[in-house]
N, C-alpha and C positions, 0 to 999 in steps of 0.2 A: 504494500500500500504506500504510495506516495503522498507523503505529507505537504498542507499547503501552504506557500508561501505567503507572506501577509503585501499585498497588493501597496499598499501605504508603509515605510520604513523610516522610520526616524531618528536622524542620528545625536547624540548630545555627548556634547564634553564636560566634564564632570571634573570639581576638584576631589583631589584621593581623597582626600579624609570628610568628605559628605556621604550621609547615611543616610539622607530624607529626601533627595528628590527620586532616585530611584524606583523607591518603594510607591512615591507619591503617584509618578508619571503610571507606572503601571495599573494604579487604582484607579487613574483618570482613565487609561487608556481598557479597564476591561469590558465594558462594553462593546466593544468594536473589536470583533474578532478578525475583522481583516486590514487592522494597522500596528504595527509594532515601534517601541522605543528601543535603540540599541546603545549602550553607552563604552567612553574611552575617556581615562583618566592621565589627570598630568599632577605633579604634587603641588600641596596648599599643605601646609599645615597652621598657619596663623596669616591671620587679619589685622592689619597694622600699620602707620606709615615710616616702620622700620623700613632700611634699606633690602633685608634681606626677605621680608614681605611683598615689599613692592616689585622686588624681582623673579616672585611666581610666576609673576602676570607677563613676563615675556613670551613675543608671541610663537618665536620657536617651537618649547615644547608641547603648545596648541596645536600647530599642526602639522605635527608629529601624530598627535592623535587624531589630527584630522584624518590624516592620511591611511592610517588603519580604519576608519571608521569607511572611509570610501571602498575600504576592500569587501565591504556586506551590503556594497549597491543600494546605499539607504540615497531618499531622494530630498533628505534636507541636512545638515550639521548644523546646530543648533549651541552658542556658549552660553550652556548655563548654571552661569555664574554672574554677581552683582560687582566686579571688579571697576565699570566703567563709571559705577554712580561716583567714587572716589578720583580714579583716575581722569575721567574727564570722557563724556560719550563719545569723540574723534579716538577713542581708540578702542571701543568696537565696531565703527565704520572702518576704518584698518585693518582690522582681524578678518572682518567679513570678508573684504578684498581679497587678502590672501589666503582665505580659507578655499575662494572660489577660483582662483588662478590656481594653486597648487593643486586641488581635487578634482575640480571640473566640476562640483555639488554646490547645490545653491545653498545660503550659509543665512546665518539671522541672529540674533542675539536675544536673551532672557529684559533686558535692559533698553532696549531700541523698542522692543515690543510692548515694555510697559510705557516707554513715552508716545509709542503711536497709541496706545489703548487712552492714554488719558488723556490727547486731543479729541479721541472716538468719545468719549463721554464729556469733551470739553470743559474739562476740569480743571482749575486755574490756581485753586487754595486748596494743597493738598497735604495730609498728612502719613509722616515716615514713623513704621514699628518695625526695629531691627534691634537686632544682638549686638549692638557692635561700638568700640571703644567710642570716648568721645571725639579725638582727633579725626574716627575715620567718618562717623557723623556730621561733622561741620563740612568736611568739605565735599558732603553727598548734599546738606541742604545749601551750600553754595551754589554748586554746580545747577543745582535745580535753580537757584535764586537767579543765577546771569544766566539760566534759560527761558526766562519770564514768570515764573510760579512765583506766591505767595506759600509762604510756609505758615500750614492753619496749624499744627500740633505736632508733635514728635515727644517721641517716646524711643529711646536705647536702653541697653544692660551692662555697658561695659564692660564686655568680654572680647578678647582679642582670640578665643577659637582655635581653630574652625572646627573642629571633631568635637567641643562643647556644645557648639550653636544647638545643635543634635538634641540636645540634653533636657530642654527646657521642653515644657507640658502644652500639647493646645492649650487647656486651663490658664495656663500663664497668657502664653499669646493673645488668648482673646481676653484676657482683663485688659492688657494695654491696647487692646482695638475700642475695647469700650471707652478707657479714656481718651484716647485722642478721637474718638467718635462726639465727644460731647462738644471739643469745639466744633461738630458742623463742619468739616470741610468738603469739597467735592467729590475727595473721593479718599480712600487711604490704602494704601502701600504697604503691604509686607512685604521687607527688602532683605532677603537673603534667603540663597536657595537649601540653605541646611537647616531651616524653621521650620516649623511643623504647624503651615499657615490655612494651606488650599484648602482643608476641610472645613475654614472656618470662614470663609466668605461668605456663603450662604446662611450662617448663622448673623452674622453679622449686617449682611443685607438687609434680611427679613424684619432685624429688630430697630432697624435706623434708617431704611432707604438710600442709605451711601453704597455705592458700589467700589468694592475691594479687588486691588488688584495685586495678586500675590506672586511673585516671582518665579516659582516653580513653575505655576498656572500659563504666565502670559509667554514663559517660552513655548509651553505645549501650544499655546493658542498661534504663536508665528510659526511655529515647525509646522505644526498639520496645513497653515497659507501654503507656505513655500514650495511645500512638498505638492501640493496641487487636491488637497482635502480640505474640507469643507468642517471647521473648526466648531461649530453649531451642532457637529453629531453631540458631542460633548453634554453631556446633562446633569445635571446636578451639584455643579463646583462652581457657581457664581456668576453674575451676569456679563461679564468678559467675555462666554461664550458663544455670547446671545447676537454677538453685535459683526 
């Protein structure tokens, strides 16, 4: 008996020491027996604006793993990972380039997709829930700030990670959605792919009318475009999908 291939392939780069989108992407994705997530790793082990942090992010060992990942004919590579909200989004329009010249696979980012989602909801006063020190905080609500957003609320943990981020409880997660839910902004952001966020969009939704856009999610949401799938199959993981 010939097993069948999944018609939809999607490929993601993943830092090593995340242990929650995997798991996630595959719960988004079991519905839909004829698309699959494929993943390839490069090392992370901390989040920091250390020197030897910031030098994960080189885009070398990216595609490196690009490059294997194009060996399982997936029809998008997808970085997801939140590296660009610190570093500056020109440098996952970079990556993309070169993910798409070295592999010949169309490429997209976790990050790009949450900025194309939050013009799709035109959302201008947004708030940030993330794991992450203060240093690397400031210069994510920066970066947002000289991209024209107003910063309606934020919430960090001050952990510099990454195989920690893991650690923490939806229960946690969605207390700090609630509070930066209260100041009312347009929409709010769980920003980092190692949180354990996507199941709590729709909770969060439901009880405040803000629409949540969580970073595991809005990769799965550009990978399924790119690849040439219809990201609305998607049900139940928040109104991102919808749109």
């Amino acid at each position: 008996m010939t097993a069948e291939l999944a018609s939809t392939r999607l490929g993601m780069l993943t830092p090593s020491s995340n242990t929650v989108l995997e798991p996630l992407t595959a719960a988004m994705l079991s519905g839909l027996p004829d698309a699959s997530a494929h993943f390839a790793r490069f090392q992370v082990l901390k989040i920091s604006m250390e020197d030897d942090a910031l030098g994960q992010f080189r885009n070398e060992p990216m595609l490196a793993a690009a490059e294997l990942l194009a060996d399982a004919r997936v029809q998008s590579i997808c970085w997801n990972g939140t590296s660009s909200g610190w570093l500056g989004f020109d440098t996952d329009h970079k990556l993309i380039t070169e993910i798409e010249t070295r592999t010949g696979v169309k490429a997209c980012s976790s990050i790009l997709a949450m900025n194309e989602l939050l013009a799709k909801f035109a959302a201008k006063r947004i708030a940030f829930v993330t794991p992450y020190l203060p240093e690397i905080q400031d210069r994510i609500l920066a970066n947002y700030r000289s991209a024209g957003f107003e910063v309606a609320a934020e919430r960090h943990l001050g952990d510099q990670g990454n195989f920690s981020f893991a650690t923490y409880s939806e229960a946690e997660i969605l207390d700090l959605c609630r509070a930066v839910a209260a100041d009312k902004p347009d929409a709010i952001t769980i920003y980092c792919t190692n949180f354990r966020g996507a199941r709590l969009a729709p909770i969060i939704e439901a009880e405040t009318g803000i629409p949540v856009l969580d970073s595991v999610s809005t990769a799965l949401w550009k990978s399924m475009q790119v690849a040439g799938d219809d990201p609305r199959r998607i049900q139940g993981w928040g109104r991102l999908f919808d749109v």
